[in-house]
C-alpha positions in Angstrom: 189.0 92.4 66.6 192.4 93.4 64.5 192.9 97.0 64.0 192.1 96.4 60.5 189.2 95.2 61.0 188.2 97.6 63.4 188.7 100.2 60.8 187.0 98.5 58.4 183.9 98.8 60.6 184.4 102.2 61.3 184.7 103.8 57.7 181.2 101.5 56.8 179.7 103.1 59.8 181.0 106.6 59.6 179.5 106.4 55.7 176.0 106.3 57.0 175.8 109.3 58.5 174.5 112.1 56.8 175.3 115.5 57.8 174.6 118.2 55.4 171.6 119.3 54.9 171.7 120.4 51.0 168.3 122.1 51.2 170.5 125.2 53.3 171.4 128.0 50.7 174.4 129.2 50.6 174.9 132.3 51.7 178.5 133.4 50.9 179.0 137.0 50.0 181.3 138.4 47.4 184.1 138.9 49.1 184.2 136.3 51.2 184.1 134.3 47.8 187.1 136.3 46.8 189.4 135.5 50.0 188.7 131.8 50.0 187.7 130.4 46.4 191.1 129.9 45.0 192.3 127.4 48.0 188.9 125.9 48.0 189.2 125.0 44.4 192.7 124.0 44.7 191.7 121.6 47.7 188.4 120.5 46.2 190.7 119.3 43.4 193.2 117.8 45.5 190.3 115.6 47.6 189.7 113.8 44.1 191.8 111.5 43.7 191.3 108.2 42.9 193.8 106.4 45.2 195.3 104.2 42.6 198.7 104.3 43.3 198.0 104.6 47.5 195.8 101.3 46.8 198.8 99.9 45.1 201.4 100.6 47.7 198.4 98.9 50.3 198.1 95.9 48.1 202.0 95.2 48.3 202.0 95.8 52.0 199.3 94.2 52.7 200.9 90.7 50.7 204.0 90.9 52.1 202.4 91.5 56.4 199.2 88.4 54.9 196.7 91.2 55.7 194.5 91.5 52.9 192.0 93.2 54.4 193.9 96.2 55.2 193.3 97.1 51.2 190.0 97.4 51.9 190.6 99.9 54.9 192.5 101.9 52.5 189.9 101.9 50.1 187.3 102.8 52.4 189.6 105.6 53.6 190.1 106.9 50.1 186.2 106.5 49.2 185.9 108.9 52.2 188.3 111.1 50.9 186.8 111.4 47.6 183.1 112.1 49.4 185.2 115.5 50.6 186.1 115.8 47.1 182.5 115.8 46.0 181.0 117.7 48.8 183.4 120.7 48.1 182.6 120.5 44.7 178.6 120.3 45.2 179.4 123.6 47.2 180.9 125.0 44.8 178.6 124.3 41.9 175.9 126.2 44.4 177.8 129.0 44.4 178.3 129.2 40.7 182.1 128.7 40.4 184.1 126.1 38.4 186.1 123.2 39.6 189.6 123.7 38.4 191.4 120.8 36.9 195.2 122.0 37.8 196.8 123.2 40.8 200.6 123.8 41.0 200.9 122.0 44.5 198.2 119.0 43.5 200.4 118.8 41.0 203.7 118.4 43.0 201.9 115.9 45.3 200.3 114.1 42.4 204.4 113.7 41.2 205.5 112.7 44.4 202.5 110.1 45.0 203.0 108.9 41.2 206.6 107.3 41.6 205.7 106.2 45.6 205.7 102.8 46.5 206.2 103.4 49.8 203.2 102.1 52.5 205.8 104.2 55.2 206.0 107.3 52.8 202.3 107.1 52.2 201.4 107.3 55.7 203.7 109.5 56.6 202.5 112.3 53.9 199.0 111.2 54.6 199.2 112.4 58.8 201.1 115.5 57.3 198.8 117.0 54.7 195.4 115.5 57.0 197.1 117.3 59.9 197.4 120.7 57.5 193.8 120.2 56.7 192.5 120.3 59.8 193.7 123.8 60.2 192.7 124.4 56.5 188.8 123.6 57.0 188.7 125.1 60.7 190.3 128.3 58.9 187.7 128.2 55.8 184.2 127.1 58.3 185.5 130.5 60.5 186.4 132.5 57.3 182.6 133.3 56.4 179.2 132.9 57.9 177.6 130.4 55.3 175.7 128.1 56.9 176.4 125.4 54.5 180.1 125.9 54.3 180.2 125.2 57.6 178.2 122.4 57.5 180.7 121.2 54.7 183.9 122.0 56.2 182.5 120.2 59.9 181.8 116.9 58.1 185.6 116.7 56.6 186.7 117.7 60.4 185.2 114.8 62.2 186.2 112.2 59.3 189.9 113.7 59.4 190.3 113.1 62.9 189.8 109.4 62.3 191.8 109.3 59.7 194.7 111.0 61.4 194.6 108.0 63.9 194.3 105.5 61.3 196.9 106.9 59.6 199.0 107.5 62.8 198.5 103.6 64.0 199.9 102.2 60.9 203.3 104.7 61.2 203.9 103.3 64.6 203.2 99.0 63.3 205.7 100.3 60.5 208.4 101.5 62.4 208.3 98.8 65.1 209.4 97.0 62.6 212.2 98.6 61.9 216.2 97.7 62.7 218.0 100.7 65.0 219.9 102.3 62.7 216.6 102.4 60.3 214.8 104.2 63.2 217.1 106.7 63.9 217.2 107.8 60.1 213.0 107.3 59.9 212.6 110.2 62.9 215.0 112.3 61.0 213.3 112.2 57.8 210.2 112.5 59.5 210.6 115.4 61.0 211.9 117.0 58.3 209.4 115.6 55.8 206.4 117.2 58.1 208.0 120.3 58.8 208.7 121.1 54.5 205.1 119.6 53.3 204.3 122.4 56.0 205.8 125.3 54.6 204.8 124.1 51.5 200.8 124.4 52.4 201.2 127.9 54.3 202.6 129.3 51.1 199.9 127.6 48.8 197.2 128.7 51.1 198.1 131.7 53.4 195.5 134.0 52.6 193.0 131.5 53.8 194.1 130.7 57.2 195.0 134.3 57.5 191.0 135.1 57.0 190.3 132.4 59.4 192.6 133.7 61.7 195.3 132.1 61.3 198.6 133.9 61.0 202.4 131.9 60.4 203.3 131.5 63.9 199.9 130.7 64.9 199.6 128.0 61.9 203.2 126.3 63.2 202.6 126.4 66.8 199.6 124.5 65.8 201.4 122.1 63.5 204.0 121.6 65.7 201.6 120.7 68.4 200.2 118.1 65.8 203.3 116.9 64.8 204.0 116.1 68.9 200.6 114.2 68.6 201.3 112.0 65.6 205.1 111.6 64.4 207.0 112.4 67.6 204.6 109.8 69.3 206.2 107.0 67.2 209.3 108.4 66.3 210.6 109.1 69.6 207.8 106.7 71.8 210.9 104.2 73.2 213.3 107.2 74.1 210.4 108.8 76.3 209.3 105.3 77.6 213.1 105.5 78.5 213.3 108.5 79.9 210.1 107.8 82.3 211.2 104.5 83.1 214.3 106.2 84.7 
């Protein structure tokens, strides 16, 4: 089985399971509402996309590598993101507050995505911000005691850790294919790509993971530890082969 198939099969599986159970009431109090609804809204929006530039940038990859099929692995992945989209929204129609339509930092991603044609810069914002949201939806499930929040926010935590290693696959088949003077400027621009788009969401959303318990050293030393797991991996994978080897 290719890897792309192999995903395929994984995103059709993982969209059978069910696990919210939107009979629960949710029982958010005031000011919970008050510490988290602004970056809930502001991620809700950001989950609805719909993917037509990322599918573009897959369609040209996937011509010029003769692997149509991984288009349909990207739209899978999208679809999945968009069920995020809709759950957070659901939730926040039960709690009686509006889905906004503008965010300042959707809107600088929206830019960036917009004039990307990149499959490499795709991927490599897509392990970045998914990275981010891990901490973002462990910070909002520990940020209240609603029952259905957490229910919400531990369905998007067991799809983005799948999509983390999809994403995260494809990086490395990119840059093993890559000449040695274009890896050694990739890990640069890596590194400093997933370190800004950081800052970037601790500002946007600092209040949240402070209320989940999450201060700025706390947030990096967990970003950095991601950042081992995913870009270091293939960045720097032949130098520590290396370095083992001798």
């Amino acid at each position: 089985m290719s890897a792309t198939t192999k995903w395929i099969a994984h995103f059709k599986s993982n969209g059978l399971h069910q696990r919210i159970d939107w009979n629960v009431k949710p029982s958010v109090t005031a000011k919970e509402i008050q510490t988290i609804l602004a970056s809930l809204q502001a991620w809700q929006l950001g989950e609805t996309s719909d993917g037509s530039h990322l599918i573009r940038a897959a369609t040209k990859y996937a011509h010029a590598i003769n692997d149509p099929a991984y288009v349909e692995s990207v739209k899978l992945f999208i679809k999945e993101e968009q069920k995020h989209g809709n759950n957070l929204g659901k939730y926040l129609d039960a709690i009686g507050k509006p889905r906004i339509k503008k965010d300042w930092g959707d809107t600088l991603f929206r830019k960036i995505r917009y004039f990307n044609t990149s499959m490499e810069v795709w991927t490599l914002a897509v392990i970045t911000v998914e990275s981010a949201a891990q901490i973002f939806y462990q910070c909002l499930k520990d940020a209240t005691g609603c029952g259905l929040l957490k229910q919400v926010c531990t369905d998007i935590l067991i799809d983005e850790a799948y999509h983390i290693e999809f994403q995260t696959e494809r990086l490395e088949i990119l840059f093993e294919n890559k000449s040695l003077p274009s890896k050694f400027f990739a890990n640069k621009l890596y590194t400093v790509f997933f370190f800004a788009t950081t800052l970037v969401v601790w500002m946007a959303h600092k209040q949240l993971f402070k209320a989940g318990g999450v201060h700025f050293k706390k947030f990096m030393r967990k970003m950095r530890y991601k950042y081992f797991k995913t870009i270091y991996c293939v960045a720097f994978k032949r130098n520590m082969l290396l370095n083992i080897a001798n």
